[in-house]
BALOBA-1460 file (C-alpha; in Angstrom, 3 decimals):
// residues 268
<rec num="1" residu="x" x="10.848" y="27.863" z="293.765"/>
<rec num="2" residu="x" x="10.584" y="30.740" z="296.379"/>
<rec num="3" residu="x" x="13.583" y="32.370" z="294.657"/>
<rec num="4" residu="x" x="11.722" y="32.160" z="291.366"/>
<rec num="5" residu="x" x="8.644" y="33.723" z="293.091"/>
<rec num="6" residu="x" x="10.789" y="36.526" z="294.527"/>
<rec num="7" residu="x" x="12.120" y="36.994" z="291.301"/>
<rec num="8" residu="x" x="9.246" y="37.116" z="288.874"/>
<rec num="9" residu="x" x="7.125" y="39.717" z="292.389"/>
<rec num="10" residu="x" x="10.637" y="42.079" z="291.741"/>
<rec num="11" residu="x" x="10.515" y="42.491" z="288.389"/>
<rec num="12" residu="x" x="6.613" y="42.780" z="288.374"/>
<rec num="13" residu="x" x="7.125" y="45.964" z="290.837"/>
<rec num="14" residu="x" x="10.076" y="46.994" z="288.875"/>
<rec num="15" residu="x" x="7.442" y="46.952" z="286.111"/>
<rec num="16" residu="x" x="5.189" y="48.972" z="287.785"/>
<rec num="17" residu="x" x="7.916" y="51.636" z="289.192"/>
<rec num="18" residu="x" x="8.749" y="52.078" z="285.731"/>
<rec num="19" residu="x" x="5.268" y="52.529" z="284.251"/>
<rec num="20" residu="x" x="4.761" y="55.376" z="287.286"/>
<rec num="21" residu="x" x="8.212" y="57.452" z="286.389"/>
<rec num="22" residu="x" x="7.259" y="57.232" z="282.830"/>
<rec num="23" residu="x" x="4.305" y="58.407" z="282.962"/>
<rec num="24" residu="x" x="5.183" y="61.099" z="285.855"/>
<rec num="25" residu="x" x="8.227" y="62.243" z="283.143"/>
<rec num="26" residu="x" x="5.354" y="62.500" z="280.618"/>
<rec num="27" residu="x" x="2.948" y="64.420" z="282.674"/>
<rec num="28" residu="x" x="5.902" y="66.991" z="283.668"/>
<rec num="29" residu="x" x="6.617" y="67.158" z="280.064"/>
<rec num="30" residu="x" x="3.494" y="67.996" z="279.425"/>
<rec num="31" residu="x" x="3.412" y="70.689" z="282.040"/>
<rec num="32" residu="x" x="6.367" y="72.212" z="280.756"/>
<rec num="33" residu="x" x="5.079" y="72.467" z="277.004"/>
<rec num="34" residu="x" x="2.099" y="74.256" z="278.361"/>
<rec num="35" residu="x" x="3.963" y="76.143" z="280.669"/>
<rec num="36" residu="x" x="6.037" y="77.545" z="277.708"/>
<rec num="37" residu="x" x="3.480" y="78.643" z="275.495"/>
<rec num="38" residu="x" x="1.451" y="80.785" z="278.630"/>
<rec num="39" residu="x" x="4.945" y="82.179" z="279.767"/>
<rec num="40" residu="x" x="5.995" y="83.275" z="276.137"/>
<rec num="41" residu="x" x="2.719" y="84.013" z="274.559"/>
<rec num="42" residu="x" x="4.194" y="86.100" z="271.601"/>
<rec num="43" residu="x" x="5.890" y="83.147" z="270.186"/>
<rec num="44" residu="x" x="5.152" y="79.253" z="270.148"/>
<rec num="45" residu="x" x="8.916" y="78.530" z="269.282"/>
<rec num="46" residu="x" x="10.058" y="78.126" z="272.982"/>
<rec num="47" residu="x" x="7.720" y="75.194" z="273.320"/>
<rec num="48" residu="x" x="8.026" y="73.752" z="269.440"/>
<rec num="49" residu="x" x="11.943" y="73.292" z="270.120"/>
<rec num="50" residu="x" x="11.351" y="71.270" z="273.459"/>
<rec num="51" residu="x" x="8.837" y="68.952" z="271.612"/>
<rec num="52" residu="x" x="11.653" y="68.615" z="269.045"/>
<rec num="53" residu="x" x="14.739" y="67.904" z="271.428"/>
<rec num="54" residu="x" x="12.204" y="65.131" z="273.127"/>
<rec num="55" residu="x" x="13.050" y="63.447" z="269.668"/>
<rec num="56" residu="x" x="16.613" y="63.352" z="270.698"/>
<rec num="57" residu="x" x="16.527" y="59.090" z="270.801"/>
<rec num="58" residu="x" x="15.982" y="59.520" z="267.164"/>
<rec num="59" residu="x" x="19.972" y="60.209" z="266.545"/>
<rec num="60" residu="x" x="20.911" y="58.158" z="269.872"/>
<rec num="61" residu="x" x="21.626" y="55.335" z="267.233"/>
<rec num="62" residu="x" x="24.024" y="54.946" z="263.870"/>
<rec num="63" residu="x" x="23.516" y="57.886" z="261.565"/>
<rec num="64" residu="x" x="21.994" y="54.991" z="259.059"/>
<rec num="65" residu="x" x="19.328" y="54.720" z="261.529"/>
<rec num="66" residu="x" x="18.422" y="58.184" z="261.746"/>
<rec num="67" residu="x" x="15.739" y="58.839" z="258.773"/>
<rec num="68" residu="x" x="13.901" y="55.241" z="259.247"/>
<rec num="69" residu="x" x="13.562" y="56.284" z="263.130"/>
<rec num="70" residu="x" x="12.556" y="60.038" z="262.352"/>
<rec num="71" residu="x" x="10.257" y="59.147" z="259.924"/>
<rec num="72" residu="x" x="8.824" y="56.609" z="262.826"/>
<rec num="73" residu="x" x="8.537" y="59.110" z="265.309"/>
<rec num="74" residu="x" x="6.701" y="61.751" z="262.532"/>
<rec num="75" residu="x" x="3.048" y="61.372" z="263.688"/>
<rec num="76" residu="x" x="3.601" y="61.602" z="267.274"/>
<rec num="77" residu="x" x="6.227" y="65.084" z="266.532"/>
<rec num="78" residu="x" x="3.363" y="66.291" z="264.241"/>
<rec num="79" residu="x" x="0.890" y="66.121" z="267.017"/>
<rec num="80" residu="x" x="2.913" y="67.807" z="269.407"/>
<rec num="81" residu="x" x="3.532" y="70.393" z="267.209"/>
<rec num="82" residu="x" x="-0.161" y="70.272" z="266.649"/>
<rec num="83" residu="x" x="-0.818" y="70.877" z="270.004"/>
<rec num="84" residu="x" x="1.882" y="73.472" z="270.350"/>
<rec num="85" residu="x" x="0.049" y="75.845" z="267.617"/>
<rec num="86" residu="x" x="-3.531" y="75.131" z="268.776"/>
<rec num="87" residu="x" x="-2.422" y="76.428" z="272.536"/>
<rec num="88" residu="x" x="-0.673" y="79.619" z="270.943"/>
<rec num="89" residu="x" x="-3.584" y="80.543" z="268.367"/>
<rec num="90" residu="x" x="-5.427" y="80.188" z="271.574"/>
<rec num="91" residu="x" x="-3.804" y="83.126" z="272.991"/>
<rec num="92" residu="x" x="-3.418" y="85.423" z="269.589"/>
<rec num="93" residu="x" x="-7.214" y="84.756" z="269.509"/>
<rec num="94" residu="x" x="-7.715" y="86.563" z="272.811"/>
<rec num="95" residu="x" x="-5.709" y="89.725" z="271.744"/>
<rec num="96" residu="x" x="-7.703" y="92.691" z="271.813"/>
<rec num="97" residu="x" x="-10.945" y="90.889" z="273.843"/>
<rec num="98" residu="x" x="-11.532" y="91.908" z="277.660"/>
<rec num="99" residu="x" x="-13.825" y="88.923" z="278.089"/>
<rec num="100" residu="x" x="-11.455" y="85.843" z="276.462"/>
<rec num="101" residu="x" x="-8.964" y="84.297" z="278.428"/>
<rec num="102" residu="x" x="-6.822" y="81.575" z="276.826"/>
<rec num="103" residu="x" x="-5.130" y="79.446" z="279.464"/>
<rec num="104" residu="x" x="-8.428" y="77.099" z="280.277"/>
<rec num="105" residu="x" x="-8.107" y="76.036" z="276.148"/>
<rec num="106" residu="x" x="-4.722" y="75.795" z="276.794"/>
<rec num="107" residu="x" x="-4.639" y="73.369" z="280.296"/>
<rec num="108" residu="x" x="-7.354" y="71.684" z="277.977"/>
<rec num="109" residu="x" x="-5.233" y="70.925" z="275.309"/>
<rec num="110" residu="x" x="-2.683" y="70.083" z="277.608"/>
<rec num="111" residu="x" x="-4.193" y="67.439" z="279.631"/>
<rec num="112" residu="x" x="-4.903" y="65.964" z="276.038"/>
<rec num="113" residu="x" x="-1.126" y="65.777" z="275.030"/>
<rec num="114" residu="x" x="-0.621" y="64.263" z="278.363"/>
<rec num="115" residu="x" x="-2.888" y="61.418" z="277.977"/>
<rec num="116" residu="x" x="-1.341" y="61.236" z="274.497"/>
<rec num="117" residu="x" x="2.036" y="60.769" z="275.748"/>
<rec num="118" residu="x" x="0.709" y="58.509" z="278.865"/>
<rec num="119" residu="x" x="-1.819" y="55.986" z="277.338"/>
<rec num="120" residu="x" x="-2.325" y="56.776" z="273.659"/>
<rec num="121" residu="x" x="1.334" y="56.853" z="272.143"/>
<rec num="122" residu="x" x="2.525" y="53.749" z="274.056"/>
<rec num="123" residu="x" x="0.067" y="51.450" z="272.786"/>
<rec num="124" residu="x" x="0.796" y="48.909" z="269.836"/>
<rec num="125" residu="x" x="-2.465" y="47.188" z="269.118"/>
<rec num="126" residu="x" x="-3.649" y="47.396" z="265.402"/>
<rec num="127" residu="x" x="-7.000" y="49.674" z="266.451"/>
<rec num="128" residu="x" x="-4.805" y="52.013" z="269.204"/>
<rec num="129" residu="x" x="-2.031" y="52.541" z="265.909"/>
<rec num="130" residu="x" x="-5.144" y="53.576" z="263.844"/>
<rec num="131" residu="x" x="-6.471" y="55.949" z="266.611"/>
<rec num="132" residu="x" x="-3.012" y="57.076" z="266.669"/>
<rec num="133" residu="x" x="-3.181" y="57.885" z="263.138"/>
<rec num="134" residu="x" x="-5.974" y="59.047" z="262.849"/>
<rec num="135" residu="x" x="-5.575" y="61.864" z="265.995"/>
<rec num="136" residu="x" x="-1.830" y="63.145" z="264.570"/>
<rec num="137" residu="x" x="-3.304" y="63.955" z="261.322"/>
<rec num="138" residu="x" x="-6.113" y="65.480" z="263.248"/>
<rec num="139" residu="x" x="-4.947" y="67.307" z="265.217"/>
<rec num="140" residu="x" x="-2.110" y="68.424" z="262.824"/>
<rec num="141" residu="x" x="-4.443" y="69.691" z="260.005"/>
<rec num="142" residu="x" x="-6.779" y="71.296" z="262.755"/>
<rec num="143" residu="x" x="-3.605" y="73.358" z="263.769"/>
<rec num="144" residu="x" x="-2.539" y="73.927" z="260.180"/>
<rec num="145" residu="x" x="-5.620" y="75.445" z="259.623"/>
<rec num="146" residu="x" x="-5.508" y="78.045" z="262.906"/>
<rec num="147" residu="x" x="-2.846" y="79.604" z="261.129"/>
<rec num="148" residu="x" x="-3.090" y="79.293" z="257.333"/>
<rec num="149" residu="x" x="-3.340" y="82.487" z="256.715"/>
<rec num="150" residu="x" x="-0.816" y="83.906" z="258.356"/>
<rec num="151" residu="x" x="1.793" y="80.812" z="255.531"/>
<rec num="152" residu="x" x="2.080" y="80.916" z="252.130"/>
<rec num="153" residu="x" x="0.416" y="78.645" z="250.285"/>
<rec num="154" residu="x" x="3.509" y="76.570" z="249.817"/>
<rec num="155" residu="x" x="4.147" y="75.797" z="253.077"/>
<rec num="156" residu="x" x="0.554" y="75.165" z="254.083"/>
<rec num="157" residu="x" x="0.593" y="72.735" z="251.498"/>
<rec num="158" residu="x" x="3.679" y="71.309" z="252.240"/>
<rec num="159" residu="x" x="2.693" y="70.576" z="256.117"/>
<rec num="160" residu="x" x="-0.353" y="69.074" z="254.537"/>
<rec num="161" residu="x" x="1.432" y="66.566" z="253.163"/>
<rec num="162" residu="x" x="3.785" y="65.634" z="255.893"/>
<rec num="163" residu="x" x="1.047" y="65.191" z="258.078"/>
<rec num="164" residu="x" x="-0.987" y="63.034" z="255.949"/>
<rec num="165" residu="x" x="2.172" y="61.526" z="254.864"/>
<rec num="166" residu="x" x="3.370" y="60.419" z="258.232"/>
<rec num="167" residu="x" x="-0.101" y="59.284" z="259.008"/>
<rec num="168" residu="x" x="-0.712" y="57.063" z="256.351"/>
<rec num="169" residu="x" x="2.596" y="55.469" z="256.865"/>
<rec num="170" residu="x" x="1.890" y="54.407" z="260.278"/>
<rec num="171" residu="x" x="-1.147" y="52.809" z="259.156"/>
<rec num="172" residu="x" x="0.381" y="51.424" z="256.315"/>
<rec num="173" residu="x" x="3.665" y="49.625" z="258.685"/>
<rec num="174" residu="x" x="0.579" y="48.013" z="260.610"/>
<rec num="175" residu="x" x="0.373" y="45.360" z="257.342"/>
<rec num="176" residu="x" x="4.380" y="45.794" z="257.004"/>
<rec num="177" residu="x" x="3.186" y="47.018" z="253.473"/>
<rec num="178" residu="x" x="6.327" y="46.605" z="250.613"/>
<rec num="179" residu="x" x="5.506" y="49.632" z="249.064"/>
<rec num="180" residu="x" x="4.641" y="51.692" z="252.371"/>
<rec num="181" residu="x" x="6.989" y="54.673" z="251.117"/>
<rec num="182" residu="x" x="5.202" y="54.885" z="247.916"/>
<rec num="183" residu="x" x="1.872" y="54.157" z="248.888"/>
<rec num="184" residu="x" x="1.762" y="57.324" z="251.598"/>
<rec num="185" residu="x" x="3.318" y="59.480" z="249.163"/>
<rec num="186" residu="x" x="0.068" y="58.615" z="247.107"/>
<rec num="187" residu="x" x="-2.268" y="59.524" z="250.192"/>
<rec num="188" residu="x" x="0.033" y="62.510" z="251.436"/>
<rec num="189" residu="x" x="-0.207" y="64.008" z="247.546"/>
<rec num="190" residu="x" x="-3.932" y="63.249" z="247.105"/>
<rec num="191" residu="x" x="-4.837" y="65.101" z="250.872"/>
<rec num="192" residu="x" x="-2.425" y="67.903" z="249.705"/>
<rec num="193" residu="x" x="-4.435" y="68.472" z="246.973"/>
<rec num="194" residu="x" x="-7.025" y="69.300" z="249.298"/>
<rec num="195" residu="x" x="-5.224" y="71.300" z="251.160"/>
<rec num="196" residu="x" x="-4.009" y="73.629" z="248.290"/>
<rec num="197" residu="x" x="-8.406" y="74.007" z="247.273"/>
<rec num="198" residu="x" x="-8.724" y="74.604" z="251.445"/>
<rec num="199" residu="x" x="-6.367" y="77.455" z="251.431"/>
<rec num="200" residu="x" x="-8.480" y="79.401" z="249.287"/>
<rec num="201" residu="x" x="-11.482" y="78.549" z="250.988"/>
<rec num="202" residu="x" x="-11.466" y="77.922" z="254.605"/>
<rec num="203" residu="x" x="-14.634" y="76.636" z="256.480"/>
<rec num="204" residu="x" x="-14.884" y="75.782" z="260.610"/>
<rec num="205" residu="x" x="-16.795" y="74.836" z="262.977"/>
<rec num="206" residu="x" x="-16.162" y="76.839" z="266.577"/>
<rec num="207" residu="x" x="-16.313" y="74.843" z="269.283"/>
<rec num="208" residu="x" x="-14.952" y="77.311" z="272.130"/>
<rec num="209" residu="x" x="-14.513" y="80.938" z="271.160"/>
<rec num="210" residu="x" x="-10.580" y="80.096" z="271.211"/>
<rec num="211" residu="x" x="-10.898" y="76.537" z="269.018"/>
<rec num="212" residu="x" x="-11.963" y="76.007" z="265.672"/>
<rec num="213" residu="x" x="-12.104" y="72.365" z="263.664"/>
<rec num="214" residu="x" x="-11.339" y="73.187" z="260.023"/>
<rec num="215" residu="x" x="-13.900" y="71.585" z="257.836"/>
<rec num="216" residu="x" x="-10.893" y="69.601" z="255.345"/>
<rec num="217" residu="x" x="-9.605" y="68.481" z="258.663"/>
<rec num="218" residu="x" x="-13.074" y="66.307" z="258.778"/>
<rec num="219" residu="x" x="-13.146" y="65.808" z="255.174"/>
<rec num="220" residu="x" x="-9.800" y="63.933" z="254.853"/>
<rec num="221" residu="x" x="-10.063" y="61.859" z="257.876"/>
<rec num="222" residu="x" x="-13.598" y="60.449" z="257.416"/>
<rec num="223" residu="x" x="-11.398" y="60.270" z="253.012"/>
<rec num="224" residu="x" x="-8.507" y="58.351" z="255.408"/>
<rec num="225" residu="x" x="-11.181" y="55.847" z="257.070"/>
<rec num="226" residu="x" x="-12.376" y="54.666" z="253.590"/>
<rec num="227" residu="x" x="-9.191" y="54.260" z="252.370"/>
<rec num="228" residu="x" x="-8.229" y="52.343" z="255.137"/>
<rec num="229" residu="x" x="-10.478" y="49.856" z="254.713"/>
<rec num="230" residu="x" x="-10.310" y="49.611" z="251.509"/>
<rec num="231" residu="x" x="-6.612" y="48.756" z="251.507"/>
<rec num="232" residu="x" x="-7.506" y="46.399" z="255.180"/>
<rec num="233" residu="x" x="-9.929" y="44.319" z="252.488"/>
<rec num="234" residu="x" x="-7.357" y="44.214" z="249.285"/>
<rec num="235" residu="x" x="-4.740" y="43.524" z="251.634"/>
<rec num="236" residu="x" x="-7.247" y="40.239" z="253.437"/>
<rec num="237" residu="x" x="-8.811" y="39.110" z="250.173"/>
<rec num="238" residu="x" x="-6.702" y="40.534" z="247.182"/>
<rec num="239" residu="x" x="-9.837" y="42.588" z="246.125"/>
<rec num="240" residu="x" x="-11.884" y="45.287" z="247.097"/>
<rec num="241" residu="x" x="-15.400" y="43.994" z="248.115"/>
<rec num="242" residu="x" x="-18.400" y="46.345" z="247.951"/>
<rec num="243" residu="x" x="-19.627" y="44.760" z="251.441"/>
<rec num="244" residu="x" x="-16.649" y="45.668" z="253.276"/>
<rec num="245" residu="x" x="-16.189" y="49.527" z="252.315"/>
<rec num="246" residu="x" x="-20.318" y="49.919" z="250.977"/>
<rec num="247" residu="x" x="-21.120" y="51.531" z="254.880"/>
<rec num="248" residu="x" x="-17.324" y="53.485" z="255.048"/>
<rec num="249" residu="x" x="-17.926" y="54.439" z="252.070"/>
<rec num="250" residu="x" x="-21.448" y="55.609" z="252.419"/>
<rec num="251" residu="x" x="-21.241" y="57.681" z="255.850"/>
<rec num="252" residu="x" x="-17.943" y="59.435" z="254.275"/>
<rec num="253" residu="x" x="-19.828" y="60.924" z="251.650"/>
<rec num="254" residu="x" x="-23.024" y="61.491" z="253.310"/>
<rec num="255" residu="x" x="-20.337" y="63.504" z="256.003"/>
<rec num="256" residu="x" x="-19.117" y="64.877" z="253.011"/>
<rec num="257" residu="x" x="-22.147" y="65.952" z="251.232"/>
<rec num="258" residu="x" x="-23.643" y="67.691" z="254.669"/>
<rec num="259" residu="x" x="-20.762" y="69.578" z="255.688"/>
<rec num="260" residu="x" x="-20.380" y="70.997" z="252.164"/>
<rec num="261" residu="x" x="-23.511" y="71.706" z="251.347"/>
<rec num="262" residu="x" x="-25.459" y="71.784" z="254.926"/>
<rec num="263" residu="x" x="-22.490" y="74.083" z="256.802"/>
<rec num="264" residu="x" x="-20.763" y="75.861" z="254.512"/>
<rec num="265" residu="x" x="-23.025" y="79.190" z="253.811"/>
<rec num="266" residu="x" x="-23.339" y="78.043" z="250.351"/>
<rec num="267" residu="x" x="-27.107" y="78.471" z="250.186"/>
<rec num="268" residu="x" x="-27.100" y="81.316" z="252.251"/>
């Protein structure tokens, strides 16, 4: 019995010692991203490769393995990237000002990937995958939209859609839904239509001098709540019920309705 106890108290602080290094690798990693984008401020590349070669489990396995597990790891690469962009835009937006300084928005954003990679990704719960979700595509469109004008439409478009895409999927492996492929093509081709009117007519809302949230960014995620509980009631009951989405459905367009017509200079 003692050796039992031993046992079971050694793996318990083996436990622990592991949760510390991973999240002390994590916080470094962090650092580092940061650190890249301040010490190379012309270009976020430096920093956008690192966040790709942390992916580098994704071919650790058989080549048969490696789409399924890249397509797995999408929303949490898409918010890095995310991240990545915001933190650089940051520092283009201070070019030419002798008042802006960039690296607080940066440390800011930084400390938020952290957490990310410390207590948001690791989580597996059926609400933390949602909030999961629900920040990459965030965060992602809110980046895609820093820079829009500097892509072609094309590619804005087509980031559009792998960000909602890899979004919805997440969600959508939550109900271990047949059709998941097909079903977040659906959702990434709908939100890329909004993307493609968005390029052409671009509203945010500044919240720091250096950070802007893009008005579709808003749009499609309060778009993504609805639809998520629409499919959480078809996929319960078999049919949509007007007392489980009425409320979703009600504050999405109200959002909807004020941010078009209430901040958008349309009446001014």
């Amino acid at each position: 019995m003692a050796s039992m106890i031993e046992f079971i108290s050694l793996a318990r602080k083996r436990g622990v010692i592991a949760d510390i290094l991973h999240a002390a690798f994590n916080l470094l990693f962090a650092v580092a991203v940061t650190a890249l984008v301040i010490i190379f401020p012309d270009t976020p590349w430096p920093a956008l490769v690192l966040v790709l070669l942390a992916k580098w489990r994704v071919i650790a396995v058989r080549p048969r393995y490696w789409w399924i597990n890249f397509l797995g790891s999408l929303p949490d690469l898409m918010l890095g990237f995310g991240v990545v962009v915001l933190m650089w835009q940051a520092q283009i937006a201070t070019l030419g000002s002798t008042t802006l300084v960039a690296w607080p928005v940066q440390v800011a954003l930084g400390l938020f990937y952290a957490v990310w990679l410390i207590v948001i990704k690791p989580q597996h719960k059926h609400n933390w995958v949602l909030i999961q979700s629900g920040l990459s595509q965030f965060v992602s469109l809110m980046a895609l939209f820093s820079i829009a004008y500097r892509l072609p439409l094309a590619a804005a478009v087509i980031l559009g859609f792998v960000a909602t895409f890899a979004a919805a999927r997440q969600v959508l492996g939550l109900h271990e839904e047949k059709s998941q492929t097909l079903l977040s093509l659906v959702w990434g081709l709908a939100a890329a239509e909004l993307v493609f009117a968005a390029w052409h007519w671009t509203v945010a809302y500044q919240i720091t001098p250096l950070l802007k949230i893009p008005q579709i960014a808003i749009i499609i995620a309060v778009l993504g709540f609805v639809a998520e509980r629409a499919y959480a009631g078809w996929r319960n009951n078999q049919v949509v019920q007007w007392r489980e989405i009425s409320l979703p459905l009600i504050f999405a367009l109200a959002v909807i309705f004020l941010l078009i017509f209430g901040f958008s200079g349309l009446w001014a």
